[in-house]
C-alpha positions in Angstrom: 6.4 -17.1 -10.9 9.4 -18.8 -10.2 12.8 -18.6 -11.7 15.3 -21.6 -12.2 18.5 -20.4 -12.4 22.2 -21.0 -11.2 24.4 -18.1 -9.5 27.0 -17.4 -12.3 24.4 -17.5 -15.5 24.7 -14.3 -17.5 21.7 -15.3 -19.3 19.7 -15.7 -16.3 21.3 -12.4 -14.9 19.1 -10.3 -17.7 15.9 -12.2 -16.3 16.5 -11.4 -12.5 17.5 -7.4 -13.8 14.6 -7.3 -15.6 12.2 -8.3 -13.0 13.9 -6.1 -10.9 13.5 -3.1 -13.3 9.7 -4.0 -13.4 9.0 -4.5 -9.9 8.0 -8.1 -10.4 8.5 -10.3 -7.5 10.0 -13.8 -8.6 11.2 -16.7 -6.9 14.1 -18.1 -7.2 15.7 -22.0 -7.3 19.2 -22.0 -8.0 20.6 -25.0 -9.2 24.5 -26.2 -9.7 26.1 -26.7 -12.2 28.9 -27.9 -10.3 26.9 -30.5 -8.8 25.2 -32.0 -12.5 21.6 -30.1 -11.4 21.4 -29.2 -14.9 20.7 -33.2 -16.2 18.7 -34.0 -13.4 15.8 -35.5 -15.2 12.9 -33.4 -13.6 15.3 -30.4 -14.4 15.1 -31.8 -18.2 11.0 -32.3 -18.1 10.9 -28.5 -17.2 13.7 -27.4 -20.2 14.4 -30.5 -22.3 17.5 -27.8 -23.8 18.9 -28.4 -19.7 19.7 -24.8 -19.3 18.9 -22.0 -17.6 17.5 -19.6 -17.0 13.6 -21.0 -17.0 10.5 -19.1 -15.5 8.0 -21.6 -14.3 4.1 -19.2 -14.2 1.5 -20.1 -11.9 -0.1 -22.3 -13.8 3.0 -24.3 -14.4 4.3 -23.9 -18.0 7.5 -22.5 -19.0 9.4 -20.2 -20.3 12.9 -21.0 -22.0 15.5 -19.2 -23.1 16.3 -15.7 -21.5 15.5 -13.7 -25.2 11.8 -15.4 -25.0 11.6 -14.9 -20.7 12.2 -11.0 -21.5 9.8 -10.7 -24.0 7.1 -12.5 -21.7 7.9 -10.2 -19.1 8.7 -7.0 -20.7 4.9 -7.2 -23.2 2.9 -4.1 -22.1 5.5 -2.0 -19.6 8.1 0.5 -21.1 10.8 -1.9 -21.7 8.9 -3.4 -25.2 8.2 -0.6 -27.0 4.5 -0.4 -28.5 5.2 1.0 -32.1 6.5 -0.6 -34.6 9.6 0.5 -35.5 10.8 0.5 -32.2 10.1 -2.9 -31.7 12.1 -3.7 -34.7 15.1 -1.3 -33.1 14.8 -3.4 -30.5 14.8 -7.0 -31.9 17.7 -6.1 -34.0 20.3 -5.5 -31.2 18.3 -8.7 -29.6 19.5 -10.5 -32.6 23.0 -8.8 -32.1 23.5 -10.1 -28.6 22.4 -13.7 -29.3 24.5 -14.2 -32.6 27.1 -12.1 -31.8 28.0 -11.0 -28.9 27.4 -12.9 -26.4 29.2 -15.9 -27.4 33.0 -14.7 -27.2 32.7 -13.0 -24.3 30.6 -15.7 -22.5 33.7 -18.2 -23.6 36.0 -15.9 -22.4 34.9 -16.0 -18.5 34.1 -19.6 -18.6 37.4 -20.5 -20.0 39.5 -18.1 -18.6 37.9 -17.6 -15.2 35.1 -20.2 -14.6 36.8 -23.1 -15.7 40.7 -22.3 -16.1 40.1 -24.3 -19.0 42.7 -22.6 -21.2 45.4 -19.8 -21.2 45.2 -16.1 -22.3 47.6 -16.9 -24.9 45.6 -20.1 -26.6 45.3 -19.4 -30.4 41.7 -20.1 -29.6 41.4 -17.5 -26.5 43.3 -15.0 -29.1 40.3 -15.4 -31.5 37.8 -14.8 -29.3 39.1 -11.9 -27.8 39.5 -10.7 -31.4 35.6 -11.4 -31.5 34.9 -9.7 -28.6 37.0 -7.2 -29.0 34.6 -6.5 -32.6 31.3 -7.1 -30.9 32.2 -4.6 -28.0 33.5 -2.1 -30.6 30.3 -2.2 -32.8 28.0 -1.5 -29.5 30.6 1.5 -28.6 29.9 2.9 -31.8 26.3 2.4 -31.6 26.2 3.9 -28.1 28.1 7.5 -29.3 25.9 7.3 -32.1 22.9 7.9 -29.6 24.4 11.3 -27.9 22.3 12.4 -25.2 19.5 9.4 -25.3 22.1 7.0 -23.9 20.3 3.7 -24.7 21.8 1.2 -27.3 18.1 0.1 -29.4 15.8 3.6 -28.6 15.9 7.0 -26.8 15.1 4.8 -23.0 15.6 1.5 -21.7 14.3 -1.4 -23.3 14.8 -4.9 -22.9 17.6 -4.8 -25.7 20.0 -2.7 -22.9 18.8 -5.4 -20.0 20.1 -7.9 -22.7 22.8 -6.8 -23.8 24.4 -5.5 -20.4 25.4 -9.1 -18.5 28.2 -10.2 -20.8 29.5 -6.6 -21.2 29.8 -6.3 -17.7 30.9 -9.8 -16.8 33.9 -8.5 -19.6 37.0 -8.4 -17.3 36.8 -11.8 -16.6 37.8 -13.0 -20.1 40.4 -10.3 -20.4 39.1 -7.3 -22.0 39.7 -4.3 -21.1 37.0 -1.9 -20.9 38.8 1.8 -20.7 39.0 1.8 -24.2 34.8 1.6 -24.5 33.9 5.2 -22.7 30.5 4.9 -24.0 30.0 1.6 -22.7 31.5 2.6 -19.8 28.9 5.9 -19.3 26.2 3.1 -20.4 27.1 0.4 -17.7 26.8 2.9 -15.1 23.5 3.9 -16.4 22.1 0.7 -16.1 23.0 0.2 -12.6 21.2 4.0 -11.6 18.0 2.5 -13.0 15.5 1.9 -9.9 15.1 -1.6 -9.1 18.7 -2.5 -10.6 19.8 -6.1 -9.7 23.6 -7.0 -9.2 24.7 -10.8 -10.3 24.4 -11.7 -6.2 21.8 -10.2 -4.7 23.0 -7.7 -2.5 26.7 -8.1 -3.3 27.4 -5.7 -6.1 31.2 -7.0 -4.9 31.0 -10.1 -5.6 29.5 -9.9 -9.7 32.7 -11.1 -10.4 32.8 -14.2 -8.4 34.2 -17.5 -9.9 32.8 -20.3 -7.5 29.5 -21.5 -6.2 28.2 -20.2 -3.1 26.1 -22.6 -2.4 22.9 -23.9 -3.5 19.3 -21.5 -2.8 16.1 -22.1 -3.0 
C-alpha cells in the first residue's frame, strides 16, 4: 500500500501512527504543498477533494480521508473494537475530533506558525483559541473520567486515541498551553510508549514541531 502524504499533515500523521501501531509496512510519497503538488491533475484523479492523506492498495483504488484510512486499516486488529458498544464509544469521539476539535487547533498552527498568516492577538485567533481551549477541556475531562484505563473512547487503544492525538500534540504551535491539561498530558505520553509509535518525521521526534518543508520524498 502506498501512502500520499505531505510532511506537516496532522491528518496524515494519524495514518502513518497507525500503521505503525499495527506493524503495517507502507510506502510513502510526500507531496508539497509549498510547491502546488496538491492540484497537480494526476494528484486530483487519485483524490478529486486534493488532499491528503490518501492510501493507494495494491490493486490501485483509494482511500480518502484519514477517518475512512483508519477504519480500513484498523477492521479486525485491536484498534476497532469488535462489540458493539464499543464501536459506538469509538465513533463518538471520531465524530468529536472531526467536528470539533480538530479544526481550531489545526487553524491555530497554520496560521500562527505554518503560515504567519495572522497575529496571536487577531479577534479571529482569539476565537479559536477560545475553541480550542473548549475542545481540549472536554477531552481533559473525559480523560480523568477514565482513571486507571487511560484511553479517551474504551479501557485500551483504539483508533479514536490514534485520531485524536495529532492536533493535541501539534497544540503549542497555535499557542496553547498544555500544563493546564495533566490528563492529556499523562495521555500524550502514553501514546508515544505504545510499540511501533511514529513521530511527525520519521526518526526525529525533535523536529514534530517543524514549520518548513524538508524536502520532497518518495
Amino acid at each position: 500500500m502506498l501512502l500520499y502524504d505531505t510532511e506537516r499533515s496532522g491528518n496524515a500523521w494519524k495514518v502513518r501512527l497507525l500503521a505503525g501501531l499495527l506493524g503495517i509496512a507502507l510506502g510513502r510519497k510526500t507531496l508539497s504543498i509549498d510547491a502546488g503538488d496538491l492540484q497537480d491533475q494526476v494528484f486530483r484523479n487519485l483524490n478529486p477533494l486534493a488532499r491528503v492523506p490518501v492510501l493507494q492498495l495494491e490493486d490501485g483504488r483509494t482511500v480518502s480521508e484519514s477517518m475512512a484510512i483508519l477504519f480500513y486499516l484498523a477492521n479486525g486488529s485491536a484498534y476497532w473494537p469488535t462489540e458493539r458498544f464499543e464501536q459506538a464509544r469509538v465513533l463518538t469521539w471520531l465524530s468529536f475530533e472531526q467536528s470539533q476539535h480538530m479544526a481550531p487547533l489545526a487553524q491555530l498552527r497554520l496560521q500562527l506558525a505554518l503560515h504567519h498568516s495572522r497575529r496571536p492577538d487577531d479577534p479571529e485567533i482569539l476565537i479559536l483559541k477560545a475553541d480550542a481551549t473548549r475542545v481540549l477541556s472536554i477531552l481533559e475531562v473525559q480523560l480523568e473520567s477514565k482513571g486507571n484505563s487511560g484511553w479517551v473512547a474504551i479501557d485500551r487503544p483504539s483508533i479514536a486515541d490514534v485520531a485524536l492525538y495529532p492536533y493535541t500534540r501539534l497544540a503549542p504551535m497555535g499557542g496553547i498551553d498544555l500544563e493546564p491539561f495533566p490528563h492529556i498530558k499523562d495521555w500524550l505520553g502514553r501514546v508515544e510508549s505504545l510499540h511501533g509509535y511514529q513521530p511527525l518525521f520519521p526518526g526525529r521526534p525533535d523536529q514534530n514541531y517543524a514549520t518548513a518543508e524538508t524536502g520532497r520524498k518518495s
